[in-house]
N, C-alpha and C positions, 0 to 999 in steps of 0.2 A: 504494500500500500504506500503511495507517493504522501510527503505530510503539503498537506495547499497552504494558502497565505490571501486571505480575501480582502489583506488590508498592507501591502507591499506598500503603496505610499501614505501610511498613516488614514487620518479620516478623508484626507484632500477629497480623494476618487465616489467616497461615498454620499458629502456633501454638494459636491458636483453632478452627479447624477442625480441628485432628489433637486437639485434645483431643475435641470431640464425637465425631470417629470413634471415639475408642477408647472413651467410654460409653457408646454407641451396641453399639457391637461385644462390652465386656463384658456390657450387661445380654443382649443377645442371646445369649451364648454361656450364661451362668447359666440366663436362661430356658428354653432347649434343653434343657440339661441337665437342670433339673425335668422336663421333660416328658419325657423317657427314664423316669423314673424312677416316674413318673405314669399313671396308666390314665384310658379314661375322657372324661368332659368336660374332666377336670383337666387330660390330656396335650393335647387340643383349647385352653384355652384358654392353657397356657404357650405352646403355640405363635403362638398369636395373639399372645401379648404379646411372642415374639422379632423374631417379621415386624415388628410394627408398632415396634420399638425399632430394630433394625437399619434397616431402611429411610427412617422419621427421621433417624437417624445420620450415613447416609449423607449423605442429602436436605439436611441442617441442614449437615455438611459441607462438600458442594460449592456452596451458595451464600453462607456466612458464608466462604470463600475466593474467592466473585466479589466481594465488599465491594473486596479486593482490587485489583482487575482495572478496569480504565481505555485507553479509545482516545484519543489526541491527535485533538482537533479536532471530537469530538461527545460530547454526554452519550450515557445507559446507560437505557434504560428495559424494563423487564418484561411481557409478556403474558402477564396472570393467570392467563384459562383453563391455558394450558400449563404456564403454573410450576406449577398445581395439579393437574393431570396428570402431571405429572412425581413428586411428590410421591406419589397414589396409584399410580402404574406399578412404584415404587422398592417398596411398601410388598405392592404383591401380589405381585411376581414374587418377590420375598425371601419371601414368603408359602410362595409354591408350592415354593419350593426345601427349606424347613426342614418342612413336611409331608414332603414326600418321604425326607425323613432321617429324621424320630419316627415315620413308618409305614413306613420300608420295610424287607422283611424280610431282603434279603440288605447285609451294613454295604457293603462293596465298592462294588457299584453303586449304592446309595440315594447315598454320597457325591461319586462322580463326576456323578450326573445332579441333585443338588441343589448341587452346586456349581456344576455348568453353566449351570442354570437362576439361580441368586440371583446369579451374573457375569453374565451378561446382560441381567439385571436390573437393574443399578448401573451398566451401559453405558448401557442404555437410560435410565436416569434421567439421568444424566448428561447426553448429548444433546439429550434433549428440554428440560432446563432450559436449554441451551445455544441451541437453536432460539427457545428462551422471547423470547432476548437482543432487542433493538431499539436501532440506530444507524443514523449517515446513514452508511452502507455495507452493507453485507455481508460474512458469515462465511462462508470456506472454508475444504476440510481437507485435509492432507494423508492420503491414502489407508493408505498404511501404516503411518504413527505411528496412524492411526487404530485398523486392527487390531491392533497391537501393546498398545493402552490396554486394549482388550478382554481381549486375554489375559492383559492382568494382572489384570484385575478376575476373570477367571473362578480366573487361579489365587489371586489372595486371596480369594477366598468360598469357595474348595475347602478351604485353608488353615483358615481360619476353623471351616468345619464339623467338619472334622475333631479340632478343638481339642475342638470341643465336647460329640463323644460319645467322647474321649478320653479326656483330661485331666479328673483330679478333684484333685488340686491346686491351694489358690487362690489362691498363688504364681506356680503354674504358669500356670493360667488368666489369671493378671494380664497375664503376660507374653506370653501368646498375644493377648490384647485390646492390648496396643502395639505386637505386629507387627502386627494386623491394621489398626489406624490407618496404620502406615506404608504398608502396603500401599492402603491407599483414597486417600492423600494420593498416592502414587505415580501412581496410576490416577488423580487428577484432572489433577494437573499434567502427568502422560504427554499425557493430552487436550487441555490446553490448549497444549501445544507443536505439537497440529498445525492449529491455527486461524492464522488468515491475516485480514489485512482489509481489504478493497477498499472503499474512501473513495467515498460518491457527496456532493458536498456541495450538492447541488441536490436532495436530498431531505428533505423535509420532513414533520411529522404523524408524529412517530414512533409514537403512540398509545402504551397502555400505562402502568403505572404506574412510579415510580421506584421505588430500592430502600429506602430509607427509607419511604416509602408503603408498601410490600405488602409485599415480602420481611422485612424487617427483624423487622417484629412478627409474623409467621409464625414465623421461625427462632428469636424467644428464646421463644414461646410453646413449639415444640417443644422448645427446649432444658429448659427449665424444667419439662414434662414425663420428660424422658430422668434428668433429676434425681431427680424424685419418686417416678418409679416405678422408680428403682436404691434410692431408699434404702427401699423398701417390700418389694422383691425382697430386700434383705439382711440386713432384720428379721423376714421371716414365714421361720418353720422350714420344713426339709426334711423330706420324708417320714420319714427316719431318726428326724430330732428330735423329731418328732410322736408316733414308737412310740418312743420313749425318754420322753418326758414322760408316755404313757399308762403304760407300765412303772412310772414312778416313783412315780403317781399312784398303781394298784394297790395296790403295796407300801406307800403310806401307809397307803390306807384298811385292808390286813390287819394293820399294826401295830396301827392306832388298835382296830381290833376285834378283835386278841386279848384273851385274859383274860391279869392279871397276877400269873402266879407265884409271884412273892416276896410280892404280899398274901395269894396265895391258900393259901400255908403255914403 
């Protein structure tokens, strides 16, 4: 059995990934929430822009917490294809979860079966980045920590969604977006508690890239994305403010084009 090390840079790695989750998780719940609010292409493409921010979030997440993560007695190297499979699986299944909340008609089950679905999702991501992994050994699991990591992840996406055609405080919201990191950080490290590592040190050609090579400039490019597009989400108005500025607008131009009274006397 190889001994692991889920905290090779101190807490850096794991303070760093619970903050992506939770912009990740905030700009996803924002975005939801426009598209509630939204008809249209417009509710079409907030959605897009939740899947693809949450799923990031997650994705950017759980591998800026493998930075992390270290086996005695072999380096760490990545299988591209999969880490970027992992990365599109996170991004659809979260997809398919939060359509099913902005179309579906009854709130009750739209939340239970988009929650289902965008947990399974963030399992699945999870995993197959984990699968990504390459050492001179091999990764085992423990079977039931394993479902157990699952049901956290389904009930914090359940958690999650429900925040987000909730909650219209953004306070409150705020505060929903750092359970929800807690909970994804739960869900990773739940996961990594039931990995195991059987040392082969006669194997060699790990293949794959390191994490510095592939991962690294992946996840700050996502990061750096999750950035931009929170601070674009939190300067373009909300439908309200849109018909509040047309209102206001209105009412300029019937001032400016009344006639004036007092000269008119």
């Amino acid at each position: 059995m190889g001994t692991m090390n889920h905290l090779s840079f101190g807490w850096l790695t794991p303070a760093l990934s619970y903050l992506m989750a939770c912009v990740g998780a905030a700009l996803g719940l924002r975005c939801t929430l426009r598209a509630l609010s939204a008809t249209g292409p417009s509710r079409r493409n907030w959605l897009l822009t939740a899947a693809a921010a949450i799923g990031s979030g997650i994705w950017t997440m759980h591998f800026v917490a493998m930075f992390g993560f270290s086996v005695d007695g072999t380096e760490l190297r990545y299988d591209v294809p999969l880490t970027v499979l992992s990365l599109l699986v996170a991004v659809t299944v979260v997809g398919l979860g939060v359509f099913v909340v902005g179309y579906g008609r009854h709130r009750g089950r739209s939340l239970l079966a988009g929650g289902l679905t965008t947990g399974l999702g963030v399992a699945a991501m999870h995993y197959l980045g984990m699968a990504a992994v390459r050492i001179h050994g091999s990764l085992v699991y423990t079977p039931l920590t394993v479902v157990f990591s699952v049901v956290v992840a389904v009930g914090a996406a359940t958690a999650a969604l429900w925040a987000a055609v909730t909650i219209r405080n953004v306070a409150a919201a705020g505060a929903a977006s750092l359970l929800m990191g807690i909970a994804v950080s739960c869900m990773h490290y739940t996961g990594m508690a039931a990995v195991h590592v059987h040392m082969d040190p006669a194997r060699t050609g790990l293949g794959g890239a390191t994490p510095m090579q592939f991962v690294f400039p992946l996840a700050v490019g996502l990061g750096s994305f999750l950035f931009l597009t929170s601070a674009f989400v939190a300067l373009s108005p909300s439908p309200q403010e849109r018909a509040a500025y047309r209102e206001a607008g209105e009412l300029a131009i019937e001032d400016l084009g009344a006639p004036d009274l007092d000269h008119a006397a």
